[in-house]
C-alpha positions in Angstrom: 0.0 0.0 0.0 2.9 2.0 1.1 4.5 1.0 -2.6 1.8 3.1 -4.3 2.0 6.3 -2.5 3.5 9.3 -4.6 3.8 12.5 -3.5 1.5 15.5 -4.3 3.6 17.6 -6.4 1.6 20.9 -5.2 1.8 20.3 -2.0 3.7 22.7 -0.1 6.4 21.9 2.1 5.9 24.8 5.8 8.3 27.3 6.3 10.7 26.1 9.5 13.1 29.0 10.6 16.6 28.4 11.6 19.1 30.5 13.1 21.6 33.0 11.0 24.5 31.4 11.7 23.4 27.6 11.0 25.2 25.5 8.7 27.8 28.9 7.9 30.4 27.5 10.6 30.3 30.9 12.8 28.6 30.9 16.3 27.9 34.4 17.8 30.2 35.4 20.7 32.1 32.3 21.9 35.2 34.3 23.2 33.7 37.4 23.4 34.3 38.8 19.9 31.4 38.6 17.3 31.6 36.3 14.1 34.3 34.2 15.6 34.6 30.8 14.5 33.5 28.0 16.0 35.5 24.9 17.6 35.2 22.2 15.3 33.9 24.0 12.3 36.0 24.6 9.5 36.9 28.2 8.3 36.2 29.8 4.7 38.9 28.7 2.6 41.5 31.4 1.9 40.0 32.4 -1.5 37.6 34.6 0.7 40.4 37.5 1.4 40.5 40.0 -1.1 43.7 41.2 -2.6 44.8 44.8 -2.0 44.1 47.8 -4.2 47.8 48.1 -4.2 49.3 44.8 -6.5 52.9 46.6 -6.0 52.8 45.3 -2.2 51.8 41.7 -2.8 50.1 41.7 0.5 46.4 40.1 1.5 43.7 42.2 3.8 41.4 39.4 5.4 37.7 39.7 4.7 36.0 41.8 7.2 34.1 39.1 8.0 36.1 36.9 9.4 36.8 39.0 12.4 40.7 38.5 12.1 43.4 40.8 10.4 46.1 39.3 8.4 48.9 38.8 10.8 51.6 39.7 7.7 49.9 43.1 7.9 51.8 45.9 9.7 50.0 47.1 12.9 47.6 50.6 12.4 50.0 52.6 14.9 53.5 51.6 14.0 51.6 52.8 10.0 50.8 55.9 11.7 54.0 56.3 13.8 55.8 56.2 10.2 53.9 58.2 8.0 53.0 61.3 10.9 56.7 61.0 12.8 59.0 63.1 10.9 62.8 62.1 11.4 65.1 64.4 13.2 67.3 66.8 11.2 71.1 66.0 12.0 72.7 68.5 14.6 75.9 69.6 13.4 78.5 69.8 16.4 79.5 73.3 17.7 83.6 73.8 16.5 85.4 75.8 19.1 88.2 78.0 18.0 91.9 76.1 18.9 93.5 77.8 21.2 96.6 79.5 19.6 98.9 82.3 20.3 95.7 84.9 19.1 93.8 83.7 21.9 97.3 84.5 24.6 97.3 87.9 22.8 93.4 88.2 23.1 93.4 88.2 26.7 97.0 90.5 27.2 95.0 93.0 25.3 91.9 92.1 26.9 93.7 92.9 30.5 95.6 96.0 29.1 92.5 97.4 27.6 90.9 96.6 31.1 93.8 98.9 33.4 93.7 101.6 31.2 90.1 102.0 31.5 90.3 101.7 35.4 93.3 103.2 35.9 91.6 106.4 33.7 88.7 106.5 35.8 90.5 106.4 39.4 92.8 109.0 38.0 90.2 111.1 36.8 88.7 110.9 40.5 91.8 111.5 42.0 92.4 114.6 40.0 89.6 116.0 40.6 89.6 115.4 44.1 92.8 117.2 44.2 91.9 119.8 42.4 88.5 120.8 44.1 90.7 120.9 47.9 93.4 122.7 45.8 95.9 120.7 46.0 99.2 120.6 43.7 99.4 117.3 41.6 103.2 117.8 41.9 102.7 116.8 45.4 103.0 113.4 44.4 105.9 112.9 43.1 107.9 114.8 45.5 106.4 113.4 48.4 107.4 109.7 46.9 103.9 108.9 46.8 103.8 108.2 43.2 104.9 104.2 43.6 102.0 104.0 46.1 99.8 105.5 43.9 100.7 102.9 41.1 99.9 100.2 43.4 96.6 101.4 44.4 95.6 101.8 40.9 96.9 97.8 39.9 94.8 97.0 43.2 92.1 98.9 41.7 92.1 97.5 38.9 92.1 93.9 39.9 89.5 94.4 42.5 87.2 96.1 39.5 87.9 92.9 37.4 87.4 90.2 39.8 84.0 92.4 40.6 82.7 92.1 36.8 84.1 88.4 36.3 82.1 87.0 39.5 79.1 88.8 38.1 79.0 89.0 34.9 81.4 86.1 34.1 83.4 88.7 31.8 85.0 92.1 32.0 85.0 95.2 29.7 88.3 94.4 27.8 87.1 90.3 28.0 83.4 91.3 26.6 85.3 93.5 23.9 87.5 90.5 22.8 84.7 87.8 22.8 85.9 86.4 26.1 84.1 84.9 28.8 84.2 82.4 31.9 81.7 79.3 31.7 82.7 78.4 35.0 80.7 78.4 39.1 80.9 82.4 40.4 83.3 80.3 43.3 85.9 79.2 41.2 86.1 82.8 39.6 86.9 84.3 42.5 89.2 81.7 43.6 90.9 82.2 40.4 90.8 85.9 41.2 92.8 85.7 44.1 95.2 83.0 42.6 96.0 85.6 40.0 97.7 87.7 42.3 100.8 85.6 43.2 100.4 84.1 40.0 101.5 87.7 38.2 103.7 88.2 41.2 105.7 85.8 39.6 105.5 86.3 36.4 106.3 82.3 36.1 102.2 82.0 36.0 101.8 84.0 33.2 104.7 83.3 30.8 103.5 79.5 31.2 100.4 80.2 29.2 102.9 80.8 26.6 104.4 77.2 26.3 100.9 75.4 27.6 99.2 73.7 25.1 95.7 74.8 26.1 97.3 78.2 27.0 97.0 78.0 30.7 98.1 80.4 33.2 99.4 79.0 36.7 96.0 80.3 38.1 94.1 78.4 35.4 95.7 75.4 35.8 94.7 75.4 39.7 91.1 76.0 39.1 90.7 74.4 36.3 89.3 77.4 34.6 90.3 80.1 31.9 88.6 82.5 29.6 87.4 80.7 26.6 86.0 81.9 23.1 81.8 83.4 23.7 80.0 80.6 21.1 77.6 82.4 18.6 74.9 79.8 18.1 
């Protein structure tokens, strides 16, 4: 009986629904990342990724539906570091001047010009104090004062000098010569006071001649000496 049955060809089969993802190997949310695939279920085959827009770099970009990028891929922020980064320009290295006999004569001068404008100005105030309490300038020389005087102005001057160095870290005649100590305010007066015996001498000073960074007695001591002002 069952041998004669044959289907109605215009009966209609009912509609049954089934979930999205049955049968396409995907299950929602396994590991906590959408459209992830399955355990057990086997992937698209690789003809699924596109090919880039770009057929000079011979690289792949996965489909975005897989969920995975392409691991051969470069990360987004190292593309971004790249391309937005620009490289540092190269620093060329600031050349100080050598030291030569110019830079021995630079600071001779540099003193020279320094006691002669001292030495003017405690003059001047000396001859004008004279002359206001009416006293004869001759006075000084016949009185044997005049070696005295010369001393006080030398003192004059070195205290004025030491003043500006530990200030300003230069003095009128350095400043004019493009001279200048880069060196702690204590070691400038130290070398300030080492000066003294150090041109007492003379040995101090006619060693800057033969040294080969042109150091003085008192520079050597305190490791410190007038140097070239850099113009960046």
């Amino acid at each position: 009986m069952h041998s004669d049955f044959k289907p109605n060809p215009n009966h209609k089969k009912p509609v049954s629904f089934q979930p999205l993802h049955s049968g396409l190997g995907f299950h929602p949310f396994p590991d906590g990342l959408p459209y992830s695939a399955q355990k057990g279920q086997n992937l698209p085959s690789p003809s699924a990724t596109r090919t880039n827009s770009n057929p000079s770099q011979g690289r792949t970009e996965s489909s975005p539906l897989l969920g995975r990028p392409d691991p051969a891929l470069p990360p987004i922020k190292k593309l971004l570091q790249d391309t937005t980064t620009p490289s540092p320009a190269p620093q060329k290295p600031i050349q100080t001047p050598a030291l030569t006999l110019s830079y021995s004569l630079s600071r001779s001068l540099a003193y020279l010009l320094d006691l002669f404008i001292h030495s003017s100005l405690m003059c001047s105030v000396i001859a004008l104090t004279l002359w206001f309490n009416e006293i004869d300038l001759r006075i000084l020389v016949d009185s044997g004062m005049l070696p005295v005087a010369t001393l006080f102005l030398v003192a004059f001057n070195w205290f004025l000098v030491m003043l500006q160095e530990v200030v300003f870290r230069t003095s009128l005649g350095k400043s004019v010569f493009r001279l200048s100590l880069p060196t702690s305010r204590l070691r400038i007066l130290c070398r300030a006071i080492l000066f003294v015996p150090s041109a007492a001498l003379g040995v101090g000073i006619i060693l800057g001649l033969f040294n080969p960074r042109k150091r003085c007695l008192h520079d050597l001591i305190v490791n410190a000496q007038p140097t070239w002002m850099t113009i960046l």
